[in-house]
C-alpha positions as CSV (number, residue, x, y, z in Angstrom):
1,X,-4.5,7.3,-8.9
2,X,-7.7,8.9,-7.6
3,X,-8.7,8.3,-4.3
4,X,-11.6,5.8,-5.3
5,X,-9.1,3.1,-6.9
6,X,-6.7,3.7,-3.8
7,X,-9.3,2.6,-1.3
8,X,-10.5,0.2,-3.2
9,X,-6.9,-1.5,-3.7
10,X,-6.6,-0.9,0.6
11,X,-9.9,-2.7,0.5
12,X,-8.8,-5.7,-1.1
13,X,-5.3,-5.5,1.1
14,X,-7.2,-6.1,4.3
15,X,-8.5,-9.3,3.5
16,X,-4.6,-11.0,3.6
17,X,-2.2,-11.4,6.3
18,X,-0.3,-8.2,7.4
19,X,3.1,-9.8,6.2
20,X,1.0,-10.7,2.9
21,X,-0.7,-6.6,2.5
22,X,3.0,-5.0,3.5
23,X,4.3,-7.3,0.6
24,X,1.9,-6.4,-2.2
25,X,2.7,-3.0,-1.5
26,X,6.1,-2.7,-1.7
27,X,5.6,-5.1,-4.6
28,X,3.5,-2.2,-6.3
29,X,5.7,0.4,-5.3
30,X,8.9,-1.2,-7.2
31,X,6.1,-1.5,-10.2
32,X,5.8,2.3,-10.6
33,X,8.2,4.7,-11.9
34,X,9.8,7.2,-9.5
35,X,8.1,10.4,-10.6
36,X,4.1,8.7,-10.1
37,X,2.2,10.0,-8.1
38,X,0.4,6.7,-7.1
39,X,3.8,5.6,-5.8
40,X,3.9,7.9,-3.9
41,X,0.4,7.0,-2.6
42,X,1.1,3.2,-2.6
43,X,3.8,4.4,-0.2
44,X,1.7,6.6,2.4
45,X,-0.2,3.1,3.0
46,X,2.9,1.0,3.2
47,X,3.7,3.5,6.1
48,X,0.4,3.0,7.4
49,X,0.7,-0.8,7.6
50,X,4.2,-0.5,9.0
51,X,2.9,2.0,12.0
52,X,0.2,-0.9,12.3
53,X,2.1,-3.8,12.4
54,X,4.6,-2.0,15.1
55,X,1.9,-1.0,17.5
56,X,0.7,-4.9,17.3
């Protein structure tokens, strides 16, 4: 996944509800196979949410 499609997808994400965005992503994450690389990415901005919806 380049970085282009990944903002893009973190784009669309904002627009919902934390709850909604930290959803989708796990969502996506169980979607990809172990071994991607764009799980991986999918995963550093689950984090990200997570470490968001903590400090809130």
């Amino acid at each position: 996944m380049n970085n282009c499609s990944l903002t893009c997808l973190a784009d669309r994400l904002k627009r919902l509800p934390r709850r909604h965005r930290i959803a989708h992503l796990r969502a996506l994450i169980g979607l990809q196979p172990e071994e991607c690389s764009r799980r991986d990415e999918l995963s550093d901005l689950l984090r990200q949410e997570m470490l968001h919806a903590s400090a809130d």
